[in-house]
C-alpha positions in Angstrom: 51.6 -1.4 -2.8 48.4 -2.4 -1.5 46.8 0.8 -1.8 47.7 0.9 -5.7 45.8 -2.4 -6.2 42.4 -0.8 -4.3 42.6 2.3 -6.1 43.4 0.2 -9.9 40.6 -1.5 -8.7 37.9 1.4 -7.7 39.2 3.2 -11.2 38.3 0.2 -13.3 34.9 -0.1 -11.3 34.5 3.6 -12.3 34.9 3.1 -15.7 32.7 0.1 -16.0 30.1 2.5 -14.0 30.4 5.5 -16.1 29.7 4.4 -19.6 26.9 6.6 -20.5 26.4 4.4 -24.2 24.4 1.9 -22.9 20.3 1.9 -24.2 18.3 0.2 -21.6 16.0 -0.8 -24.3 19.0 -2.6 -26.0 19.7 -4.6 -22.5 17.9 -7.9 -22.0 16.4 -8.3 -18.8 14.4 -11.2 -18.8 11.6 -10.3 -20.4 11.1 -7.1 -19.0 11.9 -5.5 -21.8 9.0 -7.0 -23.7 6.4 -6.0 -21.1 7.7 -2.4 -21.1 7.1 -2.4 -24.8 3.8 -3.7 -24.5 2.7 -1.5 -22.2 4.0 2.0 -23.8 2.2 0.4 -26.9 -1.1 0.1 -25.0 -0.7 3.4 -23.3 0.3 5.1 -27.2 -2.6 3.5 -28.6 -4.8 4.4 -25.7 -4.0 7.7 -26.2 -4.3 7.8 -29.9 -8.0 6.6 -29.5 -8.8 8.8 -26.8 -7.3 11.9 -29.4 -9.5 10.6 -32.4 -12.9 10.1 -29.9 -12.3 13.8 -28.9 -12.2 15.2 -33.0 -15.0 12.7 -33.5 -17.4 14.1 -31.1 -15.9 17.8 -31.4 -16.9 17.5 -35.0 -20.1 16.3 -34.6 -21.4 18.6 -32.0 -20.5 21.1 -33.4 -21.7 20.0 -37.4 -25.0 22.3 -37.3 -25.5 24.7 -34.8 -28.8 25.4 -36.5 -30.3 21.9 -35.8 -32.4 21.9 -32.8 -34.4 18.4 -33.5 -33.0 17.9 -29.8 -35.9 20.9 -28.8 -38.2 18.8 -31.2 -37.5 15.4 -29.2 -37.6 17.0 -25.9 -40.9 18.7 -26.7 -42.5 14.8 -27.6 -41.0 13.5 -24.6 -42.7 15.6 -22.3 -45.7 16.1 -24.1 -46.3 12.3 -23.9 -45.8 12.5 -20.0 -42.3 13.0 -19.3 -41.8 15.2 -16.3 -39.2 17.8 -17.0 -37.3 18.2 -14.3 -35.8 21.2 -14.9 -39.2 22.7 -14.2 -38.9 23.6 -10.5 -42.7 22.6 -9.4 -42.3 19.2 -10.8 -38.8 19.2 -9.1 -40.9 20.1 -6.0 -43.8 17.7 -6.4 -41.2 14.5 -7.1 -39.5 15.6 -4.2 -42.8 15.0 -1.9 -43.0 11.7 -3.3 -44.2 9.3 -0.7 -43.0 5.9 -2.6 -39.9 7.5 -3.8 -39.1 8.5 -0.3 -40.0 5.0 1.1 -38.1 3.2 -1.8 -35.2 5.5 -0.5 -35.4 4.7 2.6 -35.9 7.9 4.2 -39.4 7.8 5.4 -41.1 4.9 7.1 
């Protein structure tokens, strides 16, 4: 007789267990639900901006391959006194820098 009563009692536990109907966005759980929300919000919107930054600057980059004011620009710049440092004797000669090796630290 008792073992009638623990087993009614272990099937009703299993049936209270196994209901697979329940939305855990439906359940209220003390404000947690709100804060999940927000944050899968954040992260949708996040990601939404992060999508329209990438067509933005795919789509300007790639507007006119033929433009090449960048070249013009770059020409000014070191024409004015700019030291290009893809150049490898000015690479060389800012690497022997006295002051820039003291302000580094590396050279007393």
């Amino acid at each position: 007789m008792m073992f009638k009563k623990l087993a009614q009692k272990l099937n009703l536990h299993k049936t209270k267990v196994s209901n697979p109907t329940i939305n855990p966005i439906d359940v209220d759980f003390d404000g947690r639900k709100s804060v999940f929300l927000d944050k899968l919000t954040k992260t949708a919107v996040n990601m939404y901006e992060r999508k329209c930054d990438i067509k933005n600057f795919t789509k300007l980059a790639l507007s006119d391959p033929e433009n090449d004011s960048h070249n013009k620009i770059m020409n000014e710049l070191f024409s004015d006194g700019v030291i290009d440092t893809t150049d490898d004797e000015k690479l060389l000669q800012l690497s022997d820098n006295t002051r820039f090796l003291k302000d580094l630290g590396l050279i007393d």
